[in-house]
C-alpha positions as CSV (number, residue, x, y, z in Angstrom):
1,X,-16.9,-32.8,31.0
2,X,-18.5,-29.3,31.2
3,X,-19.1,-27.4,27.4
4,X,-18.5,-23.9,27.2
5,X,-20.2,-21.9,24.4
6,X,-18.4,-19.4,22.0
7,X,-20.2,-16.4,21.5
8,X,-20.2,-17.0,17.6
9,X,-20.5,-20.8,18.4
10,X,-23.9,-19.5,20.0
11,X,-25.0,-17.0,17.3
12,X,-24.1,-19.7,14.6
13,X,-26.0,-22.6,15.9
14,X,-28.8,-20.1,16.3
15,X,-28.9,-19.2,13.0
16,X,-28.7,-23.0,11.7
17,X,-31.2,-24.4,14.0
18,X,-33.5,-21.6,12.9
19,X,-32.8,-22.4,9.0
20,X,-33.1,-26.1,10.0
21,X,-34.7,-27.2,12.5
22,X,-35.1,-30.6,12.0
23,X,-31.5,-30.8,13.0
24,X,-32.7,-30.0,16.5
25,X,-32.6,-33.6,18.0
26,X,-29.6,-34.3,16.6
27,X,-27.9,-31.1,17.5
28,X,-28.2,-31.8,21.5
29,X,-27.6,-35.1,21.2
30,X,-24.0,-34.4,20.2
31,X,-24.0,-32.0,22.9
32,X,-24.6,-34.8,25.3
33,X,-22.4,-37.7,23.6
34,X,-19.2,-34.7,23.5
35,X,-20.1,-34.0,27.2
36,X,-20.2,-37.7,28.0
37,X,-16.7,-38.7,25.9
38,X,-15.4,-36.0,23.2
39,X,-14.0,-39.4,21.4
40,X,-16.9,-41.0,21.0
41,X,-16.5,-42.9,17.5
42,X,-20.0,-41.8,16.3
43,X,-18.6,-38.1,16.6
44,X,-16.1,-38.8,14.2
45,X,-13.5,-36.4,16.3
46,X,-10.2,-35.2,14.8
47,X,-8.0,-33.1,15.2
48,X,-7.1,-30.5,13.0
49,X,-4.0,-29.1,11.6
50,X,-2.1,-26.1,10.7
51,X,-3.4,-22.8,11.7
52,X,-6.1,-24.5,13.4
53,X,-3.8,-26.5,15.6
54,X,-4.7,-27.4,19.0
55,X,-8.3,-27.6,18.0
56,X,-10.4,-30.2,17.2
57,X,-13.3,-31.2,14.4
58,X,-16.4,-33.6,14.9
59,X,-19.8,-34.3,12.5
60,X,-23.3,-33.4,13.0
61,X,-24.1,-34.4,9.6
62,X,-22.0,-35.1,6.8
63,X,-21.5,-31.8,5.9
64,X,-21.5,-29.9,9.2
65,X,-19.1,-29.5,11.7
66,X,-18.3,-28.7,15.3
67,X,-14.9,-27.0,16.3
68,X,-13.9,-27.1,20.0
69,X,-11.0,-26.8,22.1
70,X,-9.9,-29.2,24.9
71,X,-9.0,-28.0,28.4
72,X,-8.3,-29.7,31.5
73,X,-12.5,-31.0,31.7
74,X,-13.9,-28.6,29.4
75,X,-14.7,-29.1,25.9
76,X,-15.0,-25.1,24.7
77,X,-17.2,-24.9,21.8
78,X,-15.8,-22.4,18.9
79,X,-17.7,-22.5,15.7
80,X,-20.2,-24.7,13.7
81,X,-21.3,-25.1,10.1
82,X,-20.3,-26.6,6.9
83,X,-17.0,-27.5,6.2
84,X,-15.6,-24.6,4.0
85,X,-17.3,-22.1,6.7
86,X,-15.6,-23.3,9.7
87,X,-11.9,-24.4,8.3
């Protein structure tokens, strides 16, 4: 599947990559494992509910979180960050 990148998607994981970078690694390699299968069990996907319906939720670390939307084979990336900043 092809990822497509938010423009706050972009300037957020900017900002957190620059405040952590350690997380680096980590950070592409769920880019490749959502490319590869957005379900992956080690992504923890889910979806999410009320007025974020139709989206979806996985883990880069305990506390932070990708949101993306699924179309036909693209995984559009919206947001990322801890859990009370993205829901």
């Amino acid at each position: 599947m092809r990822l497509e990148l938010d423009k706050t998607f972009t300037r957020r994981a900017k900002k957190l990559l620059q405040r952590h970078p350690f997380l680096k690694k980590r950070y592409f390699e769920l880019l490749t494992k959502l490319s590869n299968n957005p379900f992956d069990p080690t992504l923890h996907t889910h979806p999410l509910k009320g007025n974020m319906e139709g989206k979806y939720a996985c883990s880069l670390t305990y506390e932070l979180r990708v949101v993306f939307r699924l179309y036909d084979d693209i995984i559009h990336l919206l947001d990322i960050g801890s859990h009370d900043e993205v829901y």
